[in-house]
Each structure stands twice: as C-alpha cells, then as structure tokens.
C-alpha positions in Angstrom: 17.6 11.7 16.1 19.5 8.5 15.5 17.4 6.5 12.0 15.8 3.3 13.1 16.6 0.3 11.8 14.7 -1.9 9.4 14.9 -4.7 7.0 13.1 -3.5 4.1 11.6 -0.1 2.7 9.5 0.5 -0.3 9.0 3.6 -1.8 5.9 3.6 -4.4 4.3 6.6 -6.3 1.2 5.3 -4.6 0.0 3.0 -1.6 -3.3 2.4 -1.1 -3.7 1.0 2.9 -7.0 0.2 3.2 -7.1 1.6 6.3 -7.8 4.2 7.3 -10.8 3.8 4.4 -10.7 5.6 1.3 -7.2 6.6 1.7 -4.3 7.1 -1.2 -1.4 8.4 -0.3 1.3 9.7 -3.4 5.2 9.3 -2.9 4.6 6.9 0.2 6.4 4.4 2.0 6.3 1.3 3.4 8.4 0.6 6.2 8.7 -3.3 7.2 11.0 -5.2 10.3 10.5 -8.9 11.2 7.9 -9.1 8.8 5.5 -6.9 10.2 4.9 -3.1 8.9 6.5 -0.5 11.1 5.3 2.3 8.9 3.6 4.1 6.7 4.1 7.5 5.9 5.1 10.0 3.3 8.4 9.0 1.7 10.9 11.7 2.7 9.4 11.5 6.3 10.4 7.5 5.7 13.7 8.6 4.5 14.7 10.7 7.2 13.4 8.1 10.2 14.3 4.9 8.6 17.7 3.0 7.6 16.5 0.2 5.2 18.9 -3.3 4.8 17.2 -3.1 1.7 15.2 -0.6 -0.2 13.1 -1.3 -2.9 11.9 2.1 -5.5 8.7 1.6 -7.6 8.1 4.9 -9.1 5.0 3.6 -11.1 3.4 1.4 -8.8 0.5 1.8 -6.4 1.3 -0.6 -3.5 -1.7 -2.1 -1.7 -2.4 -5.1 0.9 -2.1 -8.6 -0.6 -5.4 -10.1 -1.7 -7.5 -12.2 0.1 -9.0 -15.1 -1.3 -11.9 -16.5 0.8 -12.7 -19.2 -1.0 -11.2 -21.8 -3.1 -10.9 -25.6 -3.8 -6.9 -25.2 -4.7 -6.2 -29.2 -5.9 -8.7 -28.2 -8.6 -6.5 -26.4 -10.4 -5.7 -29.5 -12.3 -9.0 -30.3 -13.5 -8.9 -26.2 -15.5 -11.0 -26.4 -18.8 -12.0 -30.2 -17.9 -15.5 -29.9 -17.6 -17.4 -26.9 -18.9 -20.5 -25.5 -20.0 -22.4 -27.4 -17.5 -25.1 -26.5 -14.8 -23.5 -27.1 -11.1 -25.5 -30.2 -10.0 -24.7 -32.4 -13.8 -21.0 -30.8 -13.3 -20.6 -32.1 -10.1 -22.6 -35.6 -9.8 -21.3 -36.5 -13.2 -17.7 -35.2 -14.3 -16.2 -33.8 -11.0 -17.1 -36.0 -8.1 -15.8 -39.1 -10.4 -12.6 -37.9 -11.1 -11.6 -36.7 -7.5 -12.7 -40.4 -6.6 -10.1 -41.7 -9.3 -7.4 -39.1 -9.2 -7.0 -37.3 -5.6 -5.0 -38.3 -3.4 -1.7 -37.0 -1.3 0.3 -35.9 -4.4 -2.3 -34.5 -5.9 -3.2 -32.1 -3.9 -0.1 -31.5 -3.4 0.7 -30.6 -6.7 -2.6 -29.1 -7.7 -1.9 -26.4 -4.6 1.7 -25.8 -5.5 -0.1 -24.7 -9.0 -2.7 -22.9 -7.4 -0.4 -20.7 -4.6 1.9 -19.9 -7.8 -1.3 -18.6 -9.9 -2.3 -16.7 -6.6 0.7 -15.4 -5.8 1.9 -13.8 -9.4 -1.7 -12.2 -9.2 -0.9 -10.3 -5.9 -3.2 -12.7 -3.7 -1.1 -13.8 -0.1 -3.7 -15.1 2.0 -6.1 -17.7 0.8 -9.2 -20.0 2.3 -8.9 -23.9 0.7 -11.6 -26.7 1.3 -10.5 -29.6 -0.2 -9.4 -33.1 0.6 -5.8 -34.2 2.1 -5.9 -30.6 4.2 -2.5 -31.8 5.8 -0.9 -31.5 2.4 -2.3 -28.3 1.7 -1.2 -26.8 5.0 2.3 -28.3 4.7 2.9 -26.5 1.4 1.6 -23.1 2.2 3.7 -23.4 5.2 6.8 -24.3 3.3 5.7 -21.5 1.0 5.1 -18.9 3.5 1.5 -18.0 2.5 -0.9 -17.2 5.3 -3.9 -19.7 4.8 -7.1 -20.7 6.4 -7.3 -24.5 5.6 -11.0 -25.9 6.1 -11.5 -29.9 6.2 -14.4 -31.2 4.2 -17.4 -32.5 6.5 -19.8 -34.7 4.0 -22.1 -37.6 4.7 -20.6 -39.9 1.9 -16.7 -41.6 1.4 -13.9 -39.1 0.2 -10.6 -39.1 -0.9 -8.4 -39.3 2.5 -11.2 -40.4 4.6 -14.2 -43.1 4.6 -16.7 -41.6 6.8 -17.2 -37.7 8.1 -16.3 -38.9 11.6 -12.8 -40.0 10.3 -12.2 -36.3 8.3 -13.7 -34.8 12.2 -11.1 -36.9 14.2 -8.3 -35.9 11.0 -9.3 -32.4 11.2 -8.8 -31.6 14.7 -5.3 -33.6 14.9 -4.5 -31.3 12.1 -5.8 -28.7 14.1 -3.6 -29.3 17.5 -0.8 -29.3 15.3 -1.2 -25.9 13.7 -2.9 -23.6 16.3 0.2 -22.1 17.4 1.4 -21.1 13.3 1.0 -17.6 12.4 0.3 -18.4 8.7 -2.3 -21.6 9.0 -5.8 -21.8 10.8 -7.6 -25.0 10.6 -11.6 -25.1 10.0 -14.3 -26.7 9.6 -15.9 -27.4 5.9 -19.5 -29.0 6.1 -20.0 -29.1 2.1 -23.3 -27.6 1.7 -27.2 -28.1 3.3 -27.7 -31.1 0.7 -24.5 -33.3 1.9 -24.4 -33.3 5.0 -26.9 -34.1 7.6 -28.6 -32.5 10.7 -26.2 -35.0 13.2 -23.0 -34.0 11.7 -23.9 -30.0 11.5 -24.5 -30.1 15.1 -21.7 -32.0 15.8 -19.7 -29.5 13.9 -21.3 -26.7 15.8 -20.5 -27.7 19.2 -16.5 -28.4 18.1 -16.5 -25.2 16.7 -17.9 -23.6 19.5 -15.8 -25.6 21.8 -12.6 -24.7 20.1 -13.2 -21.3 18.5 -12.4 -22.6 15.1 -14.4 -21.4 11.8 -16.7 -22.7 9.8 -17.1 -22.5 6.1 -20.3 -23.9 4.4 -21.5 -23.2 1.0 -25.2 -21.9 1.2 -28.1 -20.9 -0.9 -25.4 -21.2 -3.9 -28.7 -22.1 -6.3 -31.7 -21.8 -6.8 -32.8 -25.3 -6.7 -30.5 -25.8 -3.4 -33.4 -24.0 -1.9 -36.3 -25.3 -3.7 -35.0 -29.0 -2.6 -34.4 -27.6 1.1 -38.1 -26.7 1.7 -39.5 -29.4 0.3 -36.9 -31.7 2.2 -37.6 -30.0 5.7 -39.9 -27.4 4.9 -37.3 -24.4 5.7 -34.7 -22.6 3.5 -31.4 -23.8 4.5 -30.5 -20.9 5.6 -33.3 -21.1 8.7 -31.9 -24.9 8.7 -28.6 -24.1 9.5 -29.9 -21.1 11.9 -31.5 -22.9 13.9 -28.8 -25.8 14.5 -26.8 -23.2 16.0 -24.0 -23.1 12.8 -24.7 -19.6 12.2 -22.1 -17.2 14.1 -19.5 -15.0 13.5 -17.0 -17.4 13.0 -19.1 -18.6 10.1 -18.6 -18.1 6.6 -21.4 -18.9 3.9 -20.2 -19.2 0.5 -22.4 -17.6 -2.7 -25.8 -16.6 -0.9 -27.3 -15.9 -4.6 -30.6 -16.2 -2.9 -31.6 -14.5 -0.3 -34.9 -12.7 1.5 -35.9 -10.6 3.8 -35.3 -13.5 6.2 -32.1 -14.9 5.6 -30.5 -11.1 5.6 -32.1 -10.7 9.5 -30.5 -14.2 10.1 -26.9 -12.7 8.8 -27.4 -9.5 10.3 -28.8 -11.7 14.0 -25.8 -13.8 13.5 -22.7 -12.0 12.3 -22.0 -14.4 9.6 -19.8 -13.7 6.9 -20.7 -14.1 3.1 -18.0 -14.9 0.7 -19.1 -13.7 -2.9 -17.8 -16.0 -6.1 -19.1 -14.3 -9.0 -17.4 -15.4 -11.4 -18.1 -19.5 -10.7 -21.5 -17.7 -9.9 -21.7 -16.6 -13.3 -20.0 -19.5 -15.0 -22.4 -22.3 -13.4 -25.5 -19.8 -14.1 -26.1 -20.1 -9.8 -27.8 -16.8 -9.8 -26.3 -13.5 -8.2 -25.4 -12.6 -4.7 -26.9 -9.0 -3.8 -23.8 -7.3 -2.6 -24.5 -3.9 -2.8 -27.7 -5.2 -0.6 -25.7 -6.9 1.9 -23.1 -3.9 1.9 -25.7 -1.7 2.8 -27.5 -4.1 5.1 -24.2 -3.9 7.2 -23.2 -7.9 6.3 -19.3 -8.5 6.1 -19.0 -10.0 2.5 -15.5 -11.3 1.5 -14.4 -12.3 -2.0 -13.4 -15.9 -3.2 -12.8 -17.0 -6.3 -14.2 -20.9 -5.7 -12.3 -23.5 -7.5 -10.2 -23.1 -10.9 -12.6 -26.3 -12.2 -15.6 -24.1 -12.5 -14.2 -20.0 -12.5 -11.4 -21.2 -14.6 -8.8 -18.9 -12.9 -7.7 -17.9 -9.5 -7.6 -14.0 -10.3 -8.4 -11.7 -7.2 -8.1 -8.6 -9.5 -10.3 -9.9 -12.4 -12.6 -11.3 -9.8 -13.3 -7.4 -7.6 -13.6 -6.4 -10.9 -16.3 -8.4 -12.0 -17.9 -8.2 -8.3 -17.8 -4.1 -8.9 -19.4 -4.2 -12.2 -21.6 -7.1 -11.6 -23.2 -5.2 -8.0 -23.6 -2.1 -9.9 -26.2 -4.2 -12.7 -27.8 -6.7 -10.1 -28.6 -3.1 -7.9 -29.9 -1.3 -11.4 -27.7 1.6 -10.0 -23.9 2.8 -11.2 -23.4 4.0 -7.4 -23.4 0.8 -6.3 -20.5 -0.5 -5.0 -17.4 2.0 -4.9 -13.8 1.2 -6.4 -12.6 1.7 -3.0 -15.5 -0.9 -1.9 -14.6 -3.6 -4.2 -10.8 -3.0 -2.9 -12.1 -3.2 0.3 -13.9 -6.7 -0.6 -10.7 -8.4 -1.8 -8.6 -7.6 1.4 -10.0 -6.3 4.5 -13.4 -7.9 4.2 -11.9 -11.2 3.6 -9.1 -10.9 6.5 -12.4 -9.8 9.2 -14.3 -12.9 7.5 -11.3 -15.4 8.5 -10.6 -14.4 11.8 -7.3 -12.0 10.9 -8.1 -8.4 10.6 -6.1 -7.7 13.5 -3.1 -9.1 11.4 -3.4 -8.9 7.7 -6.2 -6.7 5.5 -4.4 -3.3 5.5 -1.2 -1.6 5.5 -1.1 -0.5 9.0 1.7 -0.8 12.1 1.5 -4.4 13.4 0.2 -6.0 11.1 2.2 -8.9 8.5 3.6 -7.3 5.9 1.5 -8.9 3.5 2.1 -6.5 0.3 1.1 -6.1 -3.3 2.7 -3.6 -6.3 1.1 -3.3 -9.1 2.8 -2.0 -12.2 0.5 1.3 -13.5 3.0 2.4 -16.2 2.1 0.6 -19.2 0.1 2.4 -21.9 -3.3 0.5 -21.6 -3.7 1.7 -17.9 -3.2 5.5 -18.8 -3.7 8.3 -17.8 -3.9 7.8 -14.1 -6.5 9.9 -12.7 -7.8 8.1 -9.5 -5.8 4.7 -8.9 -8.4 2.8 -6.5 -10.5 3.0 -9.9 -7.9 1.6 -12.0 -7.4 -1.8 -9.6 -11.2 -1.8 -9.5 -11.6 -1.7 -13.2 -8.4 -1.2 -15.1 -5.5 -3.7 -14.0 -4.8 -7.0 -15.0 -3.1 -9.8 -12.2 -0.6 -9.7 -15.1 0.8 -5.9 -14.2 1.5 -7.3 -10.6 5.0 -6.8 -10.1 6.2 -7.2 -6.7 4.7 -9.6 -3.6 5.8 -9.8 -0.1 4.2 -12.3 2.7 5.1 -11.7 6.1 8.4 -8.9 4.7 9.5 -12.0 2.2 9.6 -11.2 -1.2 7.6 -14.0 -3.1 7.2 -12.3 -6.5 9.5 -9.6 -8.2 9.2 -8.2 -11.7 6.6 -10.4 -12.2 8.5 -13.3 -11.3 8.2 -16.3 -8.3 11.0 -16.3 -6.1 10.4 -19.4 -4.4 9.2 -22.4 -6.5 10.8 -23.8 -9.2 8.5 -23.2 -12.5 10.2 -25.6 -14.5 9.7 -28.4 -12.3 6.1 -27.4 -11.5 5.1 -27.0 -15.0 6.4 -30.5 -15.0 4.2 -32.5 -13.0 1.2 -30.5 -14.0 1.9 -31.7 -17.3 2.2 -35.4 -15.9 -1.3 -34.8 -14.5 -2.3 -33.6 -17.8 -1.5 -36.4 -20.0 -2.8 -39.2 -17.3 -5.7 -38.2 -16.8 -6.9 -37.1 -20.7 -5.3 -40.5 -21.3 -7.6 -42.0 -19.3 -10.5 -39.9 -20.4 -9.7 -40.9 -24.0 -9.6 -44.9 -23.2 -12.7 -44.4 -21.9 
C-alpha cells in the first residue's frame, strides 16, 4: 500500500488527545497535512502509513492540544507589576481605568498583544479570547501571527480609548465583524464589561445583535461579592437573574469568574447553556472570592479557563493557571477527588474551544481538526519519575518545559524558542512603554 503523503509528523513518547477522554497513548504520533491532523495513532502504525516532508522526534515529550485561554485583557500586559495589592473596585476606579485613559491607544495595543501572544505562545497556549480596546489591532496581529483568537469588543456606558460612546464601539464592532467572519483564526464578539457598566438598553441591544448574527458574548459576572450586593439593591435581583431575564443568557454566552453563585444562578446556567470561564488566579490575587468548579463540573456547566489580564494575575500561564484551578477545586469542595488531572486538562483546552464556538476545530488531537499542538519537555530531573503524565501537566510542569508549538501545522515555538517574532525588537518597545509611563508616574 502506497504511504500517504504529509507535511509534518511528530513522534512523542506520549500524546495526550483529549479526546477520546482520559486517553494517553505511549510511542504515538501525530500526523498533520494543510494544517489540519490527519492522524493519530501508534507510531510504527504512523511510520508505515505516512511519508512525512518533515518529521519531528521528541522522545521525552508528552504532546497535547494547545491551550486555550478564554479570557484575557492582552494590552495589559504592559501595565505587569503596576498596580498591586489592591481590592478590584480601588484597582480599577483609581490606578487602571486612568492610565488606559492616558496611555491606550492603536500602538499600544498593539505592542502590549505582540507581548502577550509571545508570553502565550512559549507557554503552549494557541488559541486565546481578548476584550480590550482597539480590537482591530488585536485581530490584525494574531492574524499576522497565526494564532486562532476570539476577539470581543468592549460594550460600556462611559467614553473609551478608541471610541466615545457604546454605540460607536457597536457600529466599530460589527464592521470589524463583516471583515473577519470568513477567517479561520479570528471570531468577533461582543464584550458588555460587567452588570455595573453597562445598562439595561445596551444589554438588550447586544442581545438582539448577537442573536441576529450568531456572534458570542462575553460578560464578566458575579466576579465579587459586592457586584452582587450592589445589583440587588440597585434592581432588587442578582445580576445573574438581571442578565437572564434580558435574554443575554445563551449558549453563545460566556460569563467570566461566577465566584458567587446559588441554587439559582446554577438552574439559570444549566436553563441556558452558558459557559463559565474560571480565573483563579486574578480570583485569588484581587481576593474576588472562588468559583465552585467542581460544583459546576458536576452540575453539568461547561467551565473554560482564562487567565484575565496580566495587570491583576500577573502572568499569562495556562499551565500554572489548571494547576492552580486543580488544587484550588479540590480545597473550595473540602474533597481531594475533586477535580481529576485529566479534568483540569480538559479545562484548559476542550472546555475552552466548546465555550468559544470551536470544538468542532480546535480542543483535541483528533482528524479534522487544526493542528493546534503542544510538547512539553518531561525529561528534566524535577519532573521525575514519570508515573501518570496527565498528573504531571496538572501539577508538575512549568510553561517553561514547553518545547515545541504548532498553530494550524506552523511551528511557532521550538526548543523553547519563538519562530516568528523578533524578541529583540519586542523587548524593545516594551521597554519604551516601560520608561514612559514610570516616567510619568514619577513626575506626578
């Protein structure tokens, strides 16, 4: 039988696909053509059926789907370390929303993503959700790069940087919107802020867009405590019955943190099919509270993990951030069960592709899909011996021992180093950022 023909193969001690669940296969192989996966399968079937243009051999590595990050503010990368130590609603209203009014703009956010894709990529994360400001610029990068990307446009009652009122950012948004709903690597959302920004009039507006169009909707909800104390005694219902009963609720919806929830609001998920995207580590950082995910596992709600901003996290590390989900689930449940290593995995890549609209293209190593791919590097001392390898990315690994990265079959990252950007030069104008705006800070 005559080998078939493909452009890349790589042969790993392990690959983890995600799907089927629970799976590890040893001395696999990933076979990928056009930049989708043609195959998975034990490596000397793979060697027999295949003839590779190029072959790649990692001998130590477990190979699994790139990581998903489902929520992030990218830009903010170059406000790291800038504001710490401070509860969400004093680090917002008084260090973060001033500088974005001074400092974002076009180049900005242009840089600050650049920074942000390079951070994500070097820790094995491919696909990524970003609401921030100047969305065009955000989507014109990751296209350039080649990441895939859901790009949601902020939706707020007040001025922001690239646009004056919400009805300019709606009218911005959509534009942005005709232009990229043919790209296999960008899908333009909606990004009403939170319940305490924007108001009934432009949630319902969003809603019946959204529903118009098909297009998500990512909103964060119930984040603190005091987000739902202010709520009821605002309109006299949580936000999550708010938003529930203006329709923004569905399956193409996304609600970011959800540290407080009830018997309620987990019917309303469950009614609704909305997604929840867990950021514990920002959760933790900002003392928000905790999101039940072991509850909401259980419960049958999708949860996805993001990582929020690098302003209030301070990194952009998928595999430090499943970690602390796994642990964190296991404490808030008072129960060690809670929360599998193949669960947390599970979290961080299929989860977040179902939550964004793309499980039928990225998630899991399976025929079809983009080869959206991952190695990480399991032969250094401090990860040994090697007994069950979905425990060690769940609680072992650092984004550090990632070694290789692939989007769509195009190698991004490889022995630990980015293909595509220039370093130098980046490290450049992050430094320009750097010194303007503590400059500034300092004068002041």
């Amino acid at each position: 039988m005559a080998q078939e023909s493909v452009d890349l193969l790589i042969n790993a001690r392990w690959v983890i696909p995600v799907r089927p669940a629970g799976v590890v296969l040893e001395n696999a192989s990933v076979a990928v053509s056009e930049g989708k996966i043609v195959g998975v399968c034990d490596a000397a079937e793979a060697t027999a059926r295949f003839a590779a243009k190029e072959t790649v051999d990692l001998p130590n590595h477990v190979v699994a789907p790139g990581l998903i990050n489902t929520h992030g503010h990218l830009a903010m990368s170059l406000f790291r370390g800038m504001a710490d130590d401070l509860p969400l609603m004093e680090w917002l209203s008084h260090h973060i929303w001033p500088a974005e009014g001074k400092w974002v703009s076009d180049q900005f956010v242009r840089d600050g993503s650049k920074l942000a894709m390079a951070e994500m990529l070097l820790g094995g994360t491919t696909t990524f959700s970003d609401m921030y400001f100047y969305p065009d610029a955000v989507a014109e990068e990751a296209t350039r790069l080649g990441m895939r990307c859901q790009i949601v446009f902020p939706v707020i009652d007040f001025p922001v940087p690239g646009a004056a009122t919400a009805e300019e950012s709606i009218h911005k948004g959509l534009a942005l919107h005709d232009e990229y709903k043919h790209s296999d690597l960008v899908r333009i959302g909606f990004g009403p802020h939170a319940p305490y920004t924007v108001s009934d009039d432009k949630f319902e507006q969003v809603v019946t867009l959204a529903n118009q169009l098909d297009m998500p909707v990512q909103v964060h909800l119930h984040e603190t405590a005091g987000e739902v104390e202010e709520g009821l005694e605002k309109t006299g219902k949580r936000p999550t019955e708010r938003l529930y009963e203006l329709g923004l609720l569905t399956p193409n919806t996304q609600c970011v943190h959800m540290t407080q929830i009830n018997d309620r609001d987990l019917e309303i998920l469950l009614e609704t099919g909305a997604h929840v995207v867990h950021c514990p580590e920002s959760n933790l950082k900002l003392a928000s509270g905790f999101c039940p995910l072991d509850r909401l596992l259980k419960a049958g709600v999708n949860v996805a993990l993001g990582t929020d901003g690098a302003a209030s996290n301070n990194d952009l590390d998928m595999l430090g951030e499943l970690q602390t989900a796994a642990m964190l689930a296991k404490a808030v449940a008072q129960d060690a069960a809670a929360v599998s290593a193949f669960q947390a995995l599970e979290i961080a890549t299929i989860n977040g592709a179902k939550a964004l609209g793309m499980e039928s293209v990225t998630g899991s190593l399976e025929a079809g899909k983009w080869a959206d791919i991952m190695a990480v590097d399991l032969s250094g001392i401090e990860v040994q011996p090697v007994y069950h390898v979905a425990s060690h990315l769940a609680y072992s690994t650092k984004s550090s021992q990632v070694s290789h990265v692939w989007t769509s079959g195009v190698a991004q990252v490889k022995e630990q180093k980015l293909l595509n950007m220039d370093v130098r030069e980046l490290r450049a104008k992050v430094d320009a950022w750097r010194e303007r705006i503590a400059n500034t800070a300092e004068a002041n």
